[in-house]
Every structure is written in structure tokens, then in C-alpha cells.
Backbone atoms as SQL, in Angstrom:
CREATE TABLE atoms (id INTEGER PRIMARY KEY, chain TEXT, resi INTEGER, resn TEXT, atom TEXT, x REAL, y REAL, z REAL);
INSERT INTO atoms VALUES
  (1, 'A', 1, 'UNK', 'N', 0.844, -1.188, 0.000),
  (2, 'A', 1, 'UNK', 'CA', 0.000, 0.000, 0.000),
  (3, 'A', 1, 'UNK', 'C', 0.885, 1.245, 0.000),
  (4, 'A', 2, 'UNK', 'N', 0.450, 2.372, -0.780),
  (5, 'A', 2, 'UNK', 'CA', 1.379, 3.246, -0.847),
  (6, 'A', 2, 'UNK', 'C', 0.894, 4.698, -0.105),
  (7, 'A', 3, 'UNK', 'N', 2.132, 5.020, 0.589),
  (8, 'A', 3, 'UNK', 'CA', 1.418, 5.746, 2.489),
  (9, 'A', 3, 'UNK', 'C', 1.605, 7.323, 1.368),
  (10, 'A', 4, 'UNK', 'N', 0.558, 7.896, 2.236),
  (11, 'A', 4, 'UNK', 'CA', 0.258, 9.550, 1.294),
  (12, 'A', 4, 'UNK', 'C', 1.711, 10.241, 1.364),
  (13, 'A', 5, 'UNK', 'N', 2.655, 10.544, 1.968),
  (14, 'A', 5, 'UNK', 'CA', 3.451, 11.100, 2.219),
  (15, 'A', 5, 'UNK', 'C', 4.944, 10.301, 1.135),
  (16, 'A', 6, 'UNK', 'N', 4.482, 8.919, 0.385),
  (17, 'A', 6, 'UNK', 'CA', 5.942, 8.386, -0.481),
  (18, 'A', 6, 'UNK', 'C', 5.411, 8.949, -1.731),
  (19, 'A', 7, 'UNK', 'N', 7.148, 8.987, -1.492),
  (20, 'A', 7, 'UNK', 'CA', 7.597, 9.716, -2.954),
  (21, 'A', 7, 'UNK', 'C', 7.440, 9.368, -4.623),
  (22, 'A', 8, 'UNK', 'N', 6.416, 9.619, -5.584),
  (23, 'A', 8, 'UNK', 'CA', 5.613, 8.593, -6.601),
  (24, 'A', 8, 'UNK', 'C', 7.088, 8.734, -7.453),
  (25, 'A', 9, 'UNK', 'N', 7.979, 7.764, -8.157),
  (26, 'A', 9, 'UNK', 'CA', 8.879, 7.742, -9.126),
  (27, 'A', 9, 'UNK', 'C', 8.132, 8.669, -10.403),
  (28, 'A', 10, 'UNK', 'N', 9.274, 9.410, -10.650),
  (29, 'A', 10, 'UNK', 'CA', 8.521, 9.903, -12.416),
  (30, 'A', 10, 'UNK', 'C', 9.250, 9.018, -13.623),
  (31, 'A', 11, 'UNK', 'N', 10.184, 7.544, -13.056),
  (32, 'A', 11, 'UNK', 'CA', 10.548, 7.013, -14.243),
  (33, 'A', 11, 'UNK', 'C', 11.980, 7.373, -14.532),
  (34, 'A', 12, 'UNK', 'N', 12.532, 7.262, -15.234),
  (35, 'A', 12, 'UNK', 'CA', 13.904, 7.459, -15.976),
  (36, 'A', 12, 'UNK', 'C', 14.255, 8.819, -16.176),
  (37, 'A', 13, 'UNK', 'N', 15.719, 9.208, -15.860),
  (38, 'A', 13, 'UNK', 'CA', 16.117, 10.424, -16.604),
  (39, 'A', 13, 'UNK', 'C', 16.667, 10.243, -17.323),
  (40, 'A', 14, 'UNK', 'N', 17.040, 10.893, -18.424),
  (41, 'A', 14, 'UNK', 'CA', 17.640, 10.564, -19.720),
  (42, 'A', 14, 'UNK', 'C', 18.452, 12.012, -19.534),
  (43, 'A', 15, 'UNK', 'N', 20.018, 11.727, -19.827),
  (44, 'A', 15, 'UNK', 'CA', 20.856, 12.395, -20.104),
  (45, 'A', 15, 'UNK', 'C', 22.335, 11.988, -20.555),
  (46, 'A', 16, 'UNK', 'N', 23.158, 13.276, -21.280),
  (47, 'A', 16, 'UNK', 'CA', 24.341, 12.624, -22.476),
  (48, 'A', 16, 'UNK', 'C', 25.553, 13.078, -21.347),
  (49, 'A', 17, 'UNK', 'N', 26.604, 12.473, -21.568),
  (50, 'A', 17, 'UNK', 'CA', 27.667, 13.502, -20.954),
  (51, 'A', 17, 'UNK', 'C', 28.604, 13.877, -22.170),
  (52, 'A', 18, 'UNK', 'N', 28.966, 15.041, -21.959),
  (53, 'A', 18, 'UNK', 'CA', 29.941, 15.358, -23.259),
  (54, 'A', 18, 'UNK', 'C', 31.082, 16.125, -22.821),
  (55, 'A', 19, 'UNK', 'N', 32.260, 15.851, -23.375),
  (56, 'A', 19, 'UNK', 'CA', 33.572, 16.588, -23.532),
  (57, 'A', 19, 'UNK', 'C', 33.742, 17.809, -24.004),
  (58, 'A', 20, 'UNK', 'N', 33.303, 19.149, -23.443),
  (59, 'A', 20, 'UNK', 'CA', 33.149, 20.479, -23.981),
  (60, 'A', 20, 'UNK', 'C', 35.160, 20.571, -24.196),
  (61, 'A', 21, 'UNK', 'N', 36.330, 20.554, -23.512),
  (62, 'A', 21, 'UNK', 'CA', 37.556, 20.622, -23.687),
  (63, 'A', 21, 'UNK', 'C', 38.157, 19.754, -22.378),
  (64, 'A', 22, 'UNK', 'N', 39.762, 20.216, -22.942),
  (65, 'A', 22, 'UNK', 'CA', 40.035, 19.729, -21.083),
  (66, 'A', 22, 'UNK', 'C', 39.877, 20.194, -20.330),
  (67, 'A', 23, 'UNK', 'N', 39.383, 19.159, -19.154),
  (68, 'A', 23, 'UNK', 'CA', 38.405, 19.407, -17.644),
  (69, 'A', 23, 'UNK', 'C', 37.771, 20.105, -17.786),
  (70, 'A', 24, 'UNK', 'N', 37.022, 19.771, -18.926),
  (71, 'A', 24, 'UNK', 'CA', 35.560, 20.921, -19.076),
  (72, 'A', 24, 'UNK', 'C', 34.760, 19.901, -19.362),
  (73, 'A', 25, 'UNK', 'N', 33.664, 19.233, -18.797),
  (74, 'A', 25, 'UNK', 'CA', 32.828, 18.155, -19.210),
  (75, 'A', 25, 'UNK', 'C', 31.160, 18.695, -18.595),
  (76, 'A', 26, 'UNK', 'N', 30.297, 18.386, -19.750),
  (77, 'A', 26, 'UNK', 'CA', 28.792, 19.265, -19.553),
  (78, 'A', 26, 'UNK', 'C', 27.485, 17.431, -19.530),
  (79, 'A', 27, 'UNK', 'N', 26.753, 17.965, -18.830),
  (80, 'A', 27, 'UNK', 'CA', 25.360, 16.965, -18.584),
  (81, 'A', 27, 'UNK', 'C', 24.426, 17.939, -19.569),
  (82, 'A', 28, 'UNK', 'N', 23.806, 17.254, -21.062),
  (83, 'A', 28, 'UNK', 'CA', 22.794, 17.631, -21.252),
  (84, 'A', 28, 'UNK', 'C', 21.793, 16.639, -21.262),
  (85, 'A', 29, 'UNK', 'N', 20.023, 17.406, -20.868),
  (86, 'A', 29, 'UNK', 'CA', 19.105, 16.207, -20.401),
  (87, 'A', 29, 'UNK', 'C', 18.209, 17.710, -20.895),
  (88, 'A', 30, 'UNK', 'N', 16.969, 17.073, -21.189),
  (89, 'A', 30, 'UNK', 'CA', 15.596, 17.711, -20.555),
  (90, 'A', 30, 'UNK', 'C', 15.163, 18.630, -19.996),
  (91, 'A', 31, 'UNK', 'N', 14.967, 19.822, -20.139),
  (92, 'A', 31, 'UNK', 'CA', 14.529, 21.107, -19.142),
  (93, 'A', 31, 'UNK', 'C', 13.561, 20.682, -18.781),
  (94, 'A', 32, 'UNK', 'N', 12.978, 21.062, -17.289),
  (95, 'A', 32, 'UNK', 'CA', 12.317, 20.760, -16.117),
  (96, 'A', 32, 'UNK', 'C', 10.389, 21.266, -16.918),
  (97, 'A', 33, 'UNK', 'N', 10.760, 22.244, -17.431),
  (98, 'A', 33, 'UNK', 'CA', 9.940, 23.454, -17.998),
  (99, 'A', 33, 'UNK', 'C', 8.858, 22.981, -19.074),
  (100, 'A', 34, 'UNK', 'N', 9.908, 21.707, -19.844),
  (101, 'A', 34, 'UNK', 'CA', 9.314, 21.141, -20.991),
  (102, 'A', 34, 'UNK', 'C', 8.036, 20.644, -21.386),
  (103, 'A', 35, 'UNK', 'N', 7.214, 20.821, -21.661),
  (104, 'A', 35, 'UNK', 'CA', 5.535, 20.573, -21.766),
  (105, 'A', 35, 'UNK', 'C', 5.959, 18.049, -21.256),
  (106, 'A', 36, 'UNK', 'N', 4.623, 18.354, -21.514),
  (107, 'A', 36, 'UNK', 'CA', 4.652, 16.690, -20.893),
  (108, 'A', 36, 'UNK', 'C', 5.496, 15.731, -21.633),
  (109, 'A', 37, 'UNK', 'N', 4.621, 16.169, -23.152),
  (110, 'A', 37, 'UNK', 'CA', 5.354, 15.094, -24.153),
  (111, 'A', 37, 'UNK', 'C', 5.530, 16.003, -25.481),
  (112, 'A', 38, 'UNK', 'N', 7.128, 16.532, -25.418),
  (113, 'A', 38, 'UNK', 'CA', 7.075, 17.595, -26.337),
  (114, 'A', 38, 'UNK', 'C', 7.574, 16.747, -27.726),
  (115, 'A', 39, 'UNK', 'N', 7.231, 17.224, -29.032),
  (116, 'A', 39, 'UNK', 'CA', 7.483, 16.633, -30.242),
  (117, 'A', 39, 'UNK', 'C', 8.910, 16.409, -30.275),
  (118, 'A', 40, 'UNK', 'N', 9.337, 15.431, -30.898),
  (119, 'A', 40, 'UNK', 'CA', 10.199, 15.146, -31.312),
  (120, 'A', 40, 'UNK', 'C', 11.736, 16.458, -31.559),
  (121, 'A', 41, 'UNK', 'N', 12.537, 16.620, -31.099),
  (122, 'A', 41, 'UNK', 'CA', 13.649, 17.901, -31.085),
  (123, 'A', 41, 'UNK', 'C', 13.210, 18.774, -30.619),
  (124, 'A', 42, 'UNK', 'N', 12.091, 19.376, -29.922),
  (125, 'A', 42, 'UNK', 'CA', 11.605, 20.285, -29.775),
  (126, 'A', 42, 'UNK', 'C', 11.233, 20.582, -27.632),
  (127, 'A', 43, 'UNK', 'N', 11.969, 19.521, -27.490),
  (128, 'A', 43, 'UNK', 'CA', 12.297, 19.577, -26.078),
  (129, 'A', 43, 'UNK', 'C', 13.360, 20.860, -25.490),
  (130, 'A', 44, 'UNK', 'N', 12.914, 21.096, -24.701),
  (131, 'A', 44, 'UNK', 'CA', 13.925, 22.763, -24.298),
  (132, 'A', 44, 'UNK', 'C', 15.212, 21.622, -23.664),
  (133, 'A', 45, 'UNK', 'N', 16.850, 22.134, -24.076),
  (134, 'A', 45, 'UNK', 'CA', 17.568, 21.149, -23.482),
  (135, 'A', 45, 'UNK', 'C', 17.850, 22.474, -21.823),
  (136, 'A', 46, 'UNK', 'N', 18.392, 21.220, -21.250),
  (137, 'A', 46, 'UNK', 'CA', 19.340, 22.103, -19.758),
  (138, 'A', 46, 'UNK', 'C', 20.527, 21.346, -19.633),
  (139, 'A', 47, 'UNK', 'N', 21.699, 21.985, -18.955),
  (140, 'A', 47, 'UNK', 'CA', 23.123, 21.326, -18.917),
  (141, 'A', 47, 'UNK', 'C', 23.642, 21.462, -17.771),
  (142, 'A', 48, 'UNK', 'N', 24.516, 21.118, -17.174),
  (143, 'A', 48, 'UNK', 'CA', 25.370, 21.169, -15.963),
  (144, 'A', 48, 'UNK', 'C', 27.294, 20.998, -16.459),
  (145, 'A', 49, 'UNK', 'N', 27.629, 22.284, -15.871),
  (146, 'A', 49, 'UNK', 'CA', 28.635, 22.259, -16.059),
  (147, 'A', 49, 'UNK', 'C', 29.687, 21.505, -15.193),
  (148, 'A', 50, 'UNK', 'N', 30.951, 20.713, -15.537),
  (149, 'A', 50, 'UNK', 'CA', 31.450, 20.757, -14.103),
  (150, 'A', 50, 'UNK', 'C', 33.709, 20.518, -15.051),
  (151, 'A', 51, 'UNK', 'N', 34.269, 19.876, -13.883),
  (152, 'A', 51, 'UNK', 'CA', 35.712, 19.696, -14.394),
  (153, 'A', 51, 'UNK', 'C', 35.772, 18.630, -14.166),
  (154, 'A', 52, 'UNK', 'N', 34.682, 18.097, -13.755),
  (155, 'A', 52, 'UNK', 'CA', 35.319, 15.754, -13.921),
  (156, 'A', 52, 'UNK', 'C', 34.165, 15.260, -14.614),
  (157, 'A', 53, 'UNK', 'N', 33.974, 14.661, -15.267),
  (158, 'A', 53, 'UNK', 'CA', 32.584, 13.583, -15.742),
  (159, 'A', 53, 'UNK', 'C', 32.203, 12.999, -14.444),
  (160, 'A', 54, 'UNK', 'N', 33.099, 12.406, -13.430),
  (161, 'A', 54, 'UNK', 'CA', 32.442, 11.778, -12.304),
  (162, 'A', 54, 'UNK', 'C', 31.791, 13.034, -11.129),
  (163, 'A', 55, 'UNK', 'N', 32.052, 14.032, -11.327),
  (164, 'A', 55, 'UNK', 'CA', 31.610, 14.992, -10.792),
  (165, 'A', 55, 'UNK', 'C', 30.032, 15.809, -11.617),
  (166, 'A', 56, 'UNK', 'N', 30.393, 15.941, -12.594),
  (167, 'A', 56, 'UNK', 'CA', 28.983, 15.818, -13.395),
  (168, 'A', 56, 'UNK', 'C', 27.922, 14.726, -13.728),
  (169, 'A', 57, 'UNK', 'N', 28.420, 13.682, -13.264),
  (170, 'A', 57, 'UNK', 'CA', 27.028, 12.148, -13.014),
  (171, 'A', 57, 'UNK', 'C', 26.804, 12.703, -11.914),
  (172, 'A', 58, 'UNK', 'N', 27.374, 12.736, -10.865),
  (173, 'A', 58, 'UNK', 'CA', 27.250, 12.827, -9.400),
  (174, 'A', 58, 'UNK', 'C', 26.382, 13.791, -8.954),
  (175, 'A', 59, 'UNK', 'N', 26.411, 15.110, -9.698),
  (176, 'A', 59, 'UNK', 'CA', 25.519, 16.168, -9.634),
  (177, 'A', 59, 'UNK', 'C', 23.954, 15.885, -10.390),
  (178, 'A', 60, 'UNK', 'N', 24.487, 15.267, -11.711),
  (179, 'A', 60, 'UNK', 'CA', 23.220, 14.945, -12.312),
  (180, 'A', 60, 'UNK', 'C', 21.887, 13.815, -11.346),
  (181, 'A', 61, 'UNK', 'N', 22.736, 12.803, -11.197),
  (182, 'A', 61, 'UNK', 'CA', 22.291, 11.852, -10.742),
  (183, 'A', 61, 'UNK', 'C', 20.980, 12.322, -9.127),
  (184, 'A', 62, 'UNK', 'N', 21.997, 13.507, -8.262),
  (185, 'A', 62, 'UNK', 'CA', 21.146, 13.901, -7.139),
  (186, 'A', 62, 'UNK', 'C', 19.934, 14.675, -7.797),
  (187, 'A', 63, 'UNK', 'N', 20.376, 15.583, -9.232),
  (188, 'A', 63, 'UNK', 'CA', 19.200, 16.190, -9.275),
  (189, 'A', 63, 'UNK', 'C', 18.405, 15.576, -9.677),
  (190, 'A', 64, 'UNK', 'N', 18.362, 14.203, -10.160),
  (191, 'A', 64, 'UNK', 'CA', 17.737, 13.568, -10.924),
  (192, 'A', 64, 'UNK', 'C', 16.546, 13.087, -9.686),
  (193, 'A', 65, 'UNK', 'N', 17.346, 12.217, -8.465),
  (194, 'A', 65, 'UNK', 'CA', 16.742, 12.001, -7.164),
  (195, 'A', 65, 'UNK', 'C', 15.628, 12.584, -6.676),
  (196, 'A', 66, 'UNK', 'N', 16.678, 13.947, -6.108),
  (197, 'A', 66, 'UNK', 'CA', 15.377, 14.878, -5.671),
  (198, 'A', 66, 'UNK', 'C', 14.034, 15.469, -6.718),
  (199, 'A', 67, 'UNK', 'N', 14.263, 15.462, -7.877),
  (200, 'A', 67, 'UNK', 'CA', 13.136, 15.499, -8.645),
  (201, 'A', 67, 'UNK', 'C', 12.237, 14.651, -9.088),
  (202, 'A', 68, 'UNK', 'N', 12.462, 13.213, -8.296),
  (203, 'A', 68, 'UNK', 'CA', 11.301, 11.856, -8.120),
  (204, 'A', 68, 'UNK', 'C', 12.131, 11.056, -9.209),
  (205, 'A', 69, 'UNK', 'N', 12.895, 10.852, -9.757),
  (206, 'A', 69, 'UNK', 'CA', 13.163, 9.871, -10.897),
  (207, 'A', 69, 'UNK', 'C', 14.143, 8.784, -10.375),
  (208, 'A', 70, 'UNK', 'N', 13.854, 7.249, -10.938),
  (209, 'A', 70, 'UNK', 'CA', 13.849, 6.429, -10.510),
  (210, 'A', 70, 'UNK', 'C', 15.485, 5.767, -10.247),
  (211, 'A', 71, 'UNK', 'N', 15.949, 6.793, -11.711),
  (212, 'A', 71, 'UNK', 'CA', 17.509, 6.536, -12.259),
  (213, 'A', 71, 'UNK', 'C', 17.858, 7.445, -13.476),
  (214, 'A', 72, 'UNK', 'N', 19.060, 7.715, -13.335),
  (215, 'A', 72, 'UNK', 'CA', 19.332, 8.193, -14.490),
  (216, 'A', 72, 'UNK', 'C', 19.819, 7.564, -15.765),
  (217, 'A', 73, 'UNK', 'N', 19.537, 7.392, -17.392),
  (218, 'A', 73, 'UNK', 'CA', 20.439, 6.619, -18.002),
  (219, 'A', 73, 'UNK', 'C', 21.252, 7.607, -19.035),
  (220, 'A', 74, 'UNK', 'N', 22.333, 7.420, -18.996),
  (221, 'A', 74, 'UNK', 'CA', 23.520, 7.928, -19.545),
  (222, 'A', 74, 'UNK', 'C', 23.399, 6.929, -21.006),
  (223, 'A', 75, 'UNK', 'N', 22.959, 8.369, -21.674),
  (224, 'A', 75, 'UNK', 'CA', 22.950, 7.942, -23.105),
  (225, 'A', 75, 'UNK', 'C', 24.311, 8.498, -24.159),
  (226, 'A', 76, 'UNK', 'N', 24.387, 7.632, -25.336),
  (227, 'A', 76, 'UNK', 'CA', 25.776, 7.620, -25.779),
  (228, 'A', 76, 'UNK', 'C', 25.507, 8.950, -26.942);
């Protein structure tokens, strides 16, 4: 039974990591903002900057948490 106060999963986050230069590595995923089910390319993107890739999962991954999602998957 699920008690009023737990947290409902919203499912998967989907996000890329990419090599902007050295120790410059960016998270792009999904803006928060984005209508439910926006058409195809037409999703607003958002990014996170950081200087390690393991430091940019790490960030991604909590925001991913605190915004109900179940996991993040790191797409290629």
C-alpha cells in the first residue's frame, strides 16, 4: 500500500555527458519546464557544467533524485 506522504517515481532520466575541452565536461538532459510530451527535437535542453565527468554524473544523478526519478540513463 502506498502511504500519502511516499515519494511517486517519475521514471527514468535521460541524459548525455559530453567533452566540452580539457576538464571541461557538460550533462545535457531535458529542461524541467518542458511541456509533458514535447514533439520530437523540440524539447527545451538544460546542462550542468562541471571539471570531472564523475563529478557531473554525481551532480546529475542527485538532481535527478530529488526530482522523483527512478535513475538516471547515460545515453551515448
Amino acid at each position: 500500500m502506498l502511504k500519502t506522504n511516499a515519494p511517486i517515481s517519475r521514471g527514468e532520466f535521460h541524459a548525455r555527458l559530453e567533452k566540452v575541452e580539457k576538464n571541461l565536461y557538460r550533462a545535457v538532459f531535458a529542461g524541467e519546464m518542458n511541456p509533458k510530451d514535447p514533439a520530437e527535437g523540440q524539447a527545451w535542453p538544460d546542462a550542468h557544467l562541471g571539471d570531472t565527468p564523475e563529478g557531473v554524473k554525481l551532480w546529475v544523478e542527485n538532481l535527478a533524485r530529488e526530482m522523483g526519478y527512478s535513475r538516471v540513463v547515460w545515453e551515448p
